[in-house]
MIMAR-396606 format. One record per residue (C-alpha): x, y, z; residue number from 1. Coordinates in Angstrom, 2 decimals. Each point is the difference from the previous one (the first is absolute). Example, Ala and Ser with C-alpha at 12.3 -4.5 7.8 and 13.67 -1.06 7.14 Angstrom:
BEGIN
      xx      yy      zz num
   12.30   -4.50    7.80   1
    1.37    3.44   -0.66   2
***
This chain:
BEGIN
      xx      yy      zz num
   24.37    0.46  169.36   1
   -1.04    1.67    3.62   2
   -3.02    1.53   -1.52   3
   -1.15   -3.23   -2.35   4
    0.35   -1.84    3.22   5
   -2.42    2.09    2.71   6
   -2.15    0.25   -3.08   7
   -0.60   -3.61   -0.42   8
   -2.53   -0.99    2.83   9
   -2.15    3.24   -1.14  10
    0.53   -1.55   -4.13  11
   -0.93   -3.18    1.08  12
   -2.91    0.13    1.88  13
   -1.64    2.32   -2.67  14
   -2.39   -1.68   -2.95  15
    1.09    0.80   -3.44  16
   -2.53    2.41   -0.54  17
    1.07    1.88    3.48  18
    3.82   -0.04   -1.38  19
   -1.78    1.51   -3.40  20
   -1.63    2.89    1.42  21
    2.70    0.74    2.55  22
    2.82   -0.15   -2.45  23
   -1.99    0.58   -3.65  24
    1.70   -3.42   -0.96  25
   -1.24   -2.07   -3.03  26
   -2.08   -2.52    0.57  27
    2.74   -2.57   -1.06  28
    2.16    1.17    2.28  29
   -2.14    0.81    3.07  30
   -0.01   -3.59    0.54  31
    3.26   -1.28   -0.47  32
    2.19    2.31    1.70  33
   -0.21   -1.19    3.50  34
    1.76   -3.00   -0.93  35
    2.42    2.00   -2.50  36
    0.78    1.99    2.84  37
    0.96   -2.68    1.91  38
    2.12   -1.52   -2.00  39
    1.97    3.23   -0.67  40
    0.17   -0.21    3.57  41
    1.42   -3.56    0.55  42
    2.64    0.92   -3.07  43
    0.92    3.08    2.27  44
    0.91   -2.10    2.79  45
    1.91   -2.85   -1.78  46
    1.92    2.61   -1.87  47
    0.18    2.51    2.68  48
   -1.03    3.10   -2.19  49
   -1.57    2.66    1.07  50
   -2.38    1.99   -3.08  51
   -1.06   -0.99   -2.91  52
   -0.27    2.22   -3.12  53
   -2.48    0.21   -1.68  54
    0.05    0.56   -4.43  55
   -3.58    0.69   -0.38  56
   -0.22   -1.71   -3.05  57
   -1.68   -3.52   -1.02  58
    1.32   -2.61   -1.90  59
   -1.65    1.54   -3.03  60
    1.78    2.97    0.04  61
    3.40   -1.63   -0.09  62
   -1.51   -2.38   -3.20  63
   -0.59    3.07   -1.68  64
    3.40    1.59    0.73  65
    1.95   -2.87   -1.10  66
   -2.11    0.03   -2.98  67
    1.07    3.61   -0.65  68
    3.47   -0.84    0.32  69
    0.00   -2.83   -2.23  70
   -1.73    2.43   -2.93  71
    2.44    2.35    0.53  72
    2.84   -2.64    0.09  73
    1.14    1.46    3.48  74
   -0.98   -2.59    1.87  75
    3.41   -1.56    1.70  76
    0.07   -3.68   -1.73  77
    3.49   -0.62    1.31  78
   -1.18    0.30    3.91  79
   -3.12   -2.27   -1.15  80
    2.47   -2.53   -0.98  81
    2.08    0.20    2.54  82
   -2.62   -0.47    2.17  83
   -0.69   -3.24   -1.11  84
    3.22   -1.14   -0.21  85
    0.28    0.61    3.72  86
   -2.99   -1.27    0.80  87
    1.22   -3.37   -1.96  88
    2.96   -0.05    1.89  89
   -2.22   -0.01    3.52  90
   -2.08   -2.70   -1.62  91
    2.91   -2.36   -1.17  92
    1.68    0.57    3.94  93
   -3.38   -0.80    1.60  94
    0.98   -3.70   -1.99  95
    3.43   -0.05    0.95  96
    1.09    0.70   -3.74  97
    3.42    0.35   -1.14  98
    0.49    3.40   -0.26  99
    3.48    0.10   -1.47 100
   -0.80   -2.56   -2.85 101
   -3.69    2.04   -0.94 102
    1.65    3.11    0.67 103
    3.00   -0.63   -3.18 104
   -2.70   -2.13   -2.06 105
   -2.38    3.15    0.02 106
    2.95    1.75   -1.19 107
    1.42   -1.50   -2.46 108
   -3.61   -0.76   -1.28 109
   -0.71    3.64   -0.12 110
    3.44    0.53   -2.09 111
   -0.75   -2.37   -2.18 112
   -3.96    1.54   -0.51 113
    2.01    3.61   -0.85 114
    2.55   -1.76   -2.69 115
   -3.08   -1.94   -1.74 116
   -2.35    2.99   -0.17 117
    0.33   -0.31   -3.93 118
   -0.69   -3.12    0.11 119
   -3.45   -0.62    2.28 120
   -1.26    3.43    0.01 121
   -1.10    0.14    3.62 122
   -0.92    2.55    2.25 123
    1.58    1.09    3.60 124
   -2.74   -1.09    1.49 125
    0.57   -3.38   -1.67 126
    3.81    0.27    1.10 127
   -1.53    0.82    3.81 128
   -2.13   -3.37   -0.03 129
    3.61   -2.15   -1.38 130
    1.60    1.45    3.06 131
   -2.43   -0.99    2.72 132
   -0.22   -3.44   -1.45 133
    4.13    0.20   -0.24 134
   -0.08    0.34    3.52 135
   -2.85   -2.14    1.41 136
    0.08   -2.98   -2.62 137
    1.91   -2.41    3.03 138
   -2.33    1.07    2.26 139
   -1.63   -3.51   -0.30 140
    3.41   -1.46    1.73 141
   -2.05    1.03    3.44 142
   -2.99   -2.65   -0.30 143
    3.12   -2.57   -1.79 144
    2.60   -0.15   -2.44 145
   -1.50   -2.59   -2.53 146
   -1.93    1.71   -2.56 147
    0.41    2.97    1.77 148
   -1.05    2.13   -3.39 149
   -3.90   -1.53    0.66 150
    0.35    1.49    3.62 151
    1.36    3.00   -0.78 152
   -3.21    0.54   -2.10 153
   -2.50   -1.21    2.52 154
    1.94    2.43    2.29 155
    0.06    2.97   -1.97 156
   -3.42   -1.04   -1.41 157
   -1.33    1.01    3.35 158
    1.96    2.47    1.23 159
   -0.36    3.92   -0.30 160
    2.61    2.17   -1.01 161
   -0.66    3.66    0.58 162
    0.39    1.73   -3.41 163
   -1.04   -2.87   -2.38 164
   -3.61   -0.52   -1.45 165
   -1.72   -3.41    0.93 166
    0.29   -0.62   -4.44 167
    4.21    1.31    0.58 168
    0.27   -2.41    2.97 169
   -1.33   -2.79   -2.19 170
    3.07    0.76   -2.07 171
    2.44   -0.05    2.39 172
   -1.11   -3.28    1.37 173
   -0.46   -1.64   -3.69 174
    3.92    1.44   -0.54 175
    1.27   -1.79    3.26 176
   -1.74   -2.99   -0.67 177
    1.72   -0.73   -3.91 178
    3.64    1.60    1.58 179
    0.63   -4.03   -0.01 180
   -1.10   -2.97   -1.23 181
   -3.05   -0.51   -2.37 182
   -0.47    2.96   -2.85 183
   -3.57    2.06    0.32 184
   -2.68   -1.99   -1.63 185
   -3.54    0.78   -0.68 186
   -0.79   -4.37    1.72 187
    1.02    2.30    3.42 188
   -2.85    1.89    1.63 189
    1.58    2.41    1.11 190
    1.54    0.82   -3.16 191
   -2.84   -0.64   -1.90 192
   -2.41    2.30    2.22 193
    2.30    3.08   -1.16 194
   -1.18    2.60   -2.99 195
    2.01   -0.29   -2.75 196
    1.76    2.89    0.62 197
    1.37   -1.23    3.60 198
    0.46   -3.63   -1.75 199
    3.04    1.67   -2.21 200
    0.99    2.26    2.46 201
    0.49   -2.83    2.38 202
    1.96   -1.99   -2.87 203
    2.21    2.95   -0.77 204
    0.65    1.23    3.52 205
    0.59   -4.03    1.32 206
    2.40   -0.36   -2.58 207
    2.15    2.95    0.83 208
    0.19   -1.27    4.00 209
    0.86   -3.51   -1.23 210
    2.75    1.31   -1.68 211
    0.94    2.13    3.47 212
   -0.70   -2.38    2.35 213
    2.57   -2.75   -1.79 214
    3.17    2.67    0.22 215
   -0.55   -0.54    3.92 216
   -0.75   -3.72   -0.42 217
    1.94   -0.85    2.81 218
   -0.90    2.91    2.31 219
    3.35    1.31    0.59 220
    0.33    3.02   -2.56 221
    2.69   -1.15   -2.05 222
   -1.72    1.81   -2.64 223
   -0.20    3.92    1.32 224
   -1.34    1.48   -3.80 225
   -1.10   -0.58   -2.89 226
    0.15    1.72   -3.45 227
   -2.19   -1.63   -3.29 228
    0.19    0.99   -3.32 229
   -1.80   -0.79   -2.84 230
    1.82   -0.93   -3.49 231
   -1.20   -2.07   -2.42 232
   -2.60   -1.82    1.55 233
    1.48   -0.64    3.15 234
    0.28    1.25    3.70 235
    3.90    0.15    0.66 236
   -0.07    0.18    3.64 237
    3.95    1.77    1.17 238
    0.29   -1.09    4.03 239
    1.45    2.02    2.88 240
    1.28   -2.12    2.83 241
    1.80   -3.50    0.94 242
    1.89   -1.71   -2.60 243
   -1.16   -3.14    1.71 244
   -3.83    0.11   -1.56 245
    0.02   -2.88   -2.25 246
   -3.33   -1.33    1.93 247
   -1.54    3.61   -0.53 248
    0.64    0.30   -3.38 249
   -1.43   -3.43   -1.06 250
   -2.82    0.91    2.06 251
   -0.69    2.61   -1.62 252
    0.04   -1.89   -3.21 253
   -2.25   -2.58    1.06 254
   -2.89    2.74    1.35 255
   -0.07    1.62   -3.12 256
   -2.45   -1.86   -1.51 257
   -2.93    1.90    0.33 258
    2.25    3.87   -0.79 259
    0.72   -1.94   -3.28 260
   -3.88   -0.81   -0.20 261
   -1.15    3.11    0.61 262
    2.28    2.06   -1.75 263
    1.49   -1.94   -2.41 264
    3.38    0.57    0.98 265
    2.56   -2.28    1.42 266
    1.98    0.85    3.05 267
    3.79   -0.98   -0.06 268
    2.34    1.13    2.88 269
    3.59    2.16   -1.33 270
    2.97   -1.88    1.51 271
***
């Protein structure tokens, strides 16, 4: 950073075209990296670092690798996911979420998503979108409690999370908002301004976390796993936890509306 620093009176008192011919920048660059300089200097002194390295490669470059991995099928899908999932995790803390309650929903979600693969024929990316919404769909409990599902969509609506597409993101929001309450329905805009694609992806994935969220109805994880099987037209759901989950179970029950909608299958708990 010594050298960046007795450089920058010479840098900026130079025109463009003087940093061009000097330094055989590009023209786009000639004029812009006075300031970029200086902020690389103002991060070295809040951070205390000392050098910066360089890669010598442009954002192109690493669009085109990652394309390469992905047609070779090397490209590392589970550290793509699990940045996201992190990155949910910092989103639903920067609301004050509860972290405990998202973390087991998002779990037993996810089990749920593996056991039913027969039955809905998703994808893991589809499985990676019902986890962030597991774990962010209270979210909405920061701006207030009562209907907390329509906040929890405004919120995640809005709100970045590094990993997802802006078209994923609408997903994840549309899943949090229908975890409670009212069923998806095309009179809803922002159901309605969904492809049809993301319309029954929403269904299918928003029915799975219904199901989740109601074993921890009461936030205390007297539920701690989940098993289904499917015989005969039904989801037989065989419970891991508290024998004192009478609320859970008829929870569970009453939220299954919309599984036995989409899939036309009913969902009974094994006591």
């Amino acid at each position: 950073m010594g050298a960046l620093r007795a450089l920058m009176p010479k840098l900026t008192a130079m025109t463009p075209d003087e940093r061009r011919a000097t330094w055989g920048l590009r023209p786009d660059r000639a004029d812009v990296i006075a300031p970029a300089a200086a902020i690389v200097l103002s991060l070295a002194d809040a951070y205390h670092f000392e050098r910066v390295l360089s890669p010598g490669i442009g954002l192109k470059d690493g669009v085109i690798d990652e394309l390469v991995e992905k047609h070779f099928d090397v490209w590392d899908y589970g550290g793509e996911a699990a940045a996201a999932i992190e990155a949910a995790v910092r989103l639903g803390r920067r609301y004050a979420f509860d972290e405990k309650h998202g973390a087991l929903v998002a779990r037993l979600a996810s089990d749920l998503f593996d056991q039913l693969r027969p039955l809905h024929r998703l994808g893991d990316r589809d499985r990676l979108l019902l986890h962030v919404s597991a774990l962010l769909h209270d979210v909405g409990d920061f701006i207030r409690y009562e209907g907390h599902h329509r906040h929890s969509y405004y919120i995640l609506v809005n709100s970045d999370v590094l990993g997802l597409s802006p078209r994923e993101r609408d997903v994840v929001a549309n899943c949090a908002r229908y975890h409670r309450k009212s069923l998806p329905d095309a009179s809803h805009p922002n159901f309605r301004d969904l492809d049809r694609d993301d319309r029954a992806r929403v269904r299918a994935l928003a029915a799975i976390l219904r199901i989740a969220d109601a074993l921890d109805r009461e936030h205390v994880a007297k539920i701690t796993a989940a098993r289904g099987v499917l015989e005969k037209g039904r989801l037989r759901l065989h419970l891991t936890g508290s024998a004192d989950r009478q609320l859970e179970e008829w929870t569970v029950v009453r939220k299954s509306e919309l599984f036995r909608e989409v899939f036309d299958v009913a969902v009974e708990v094994v006591r």
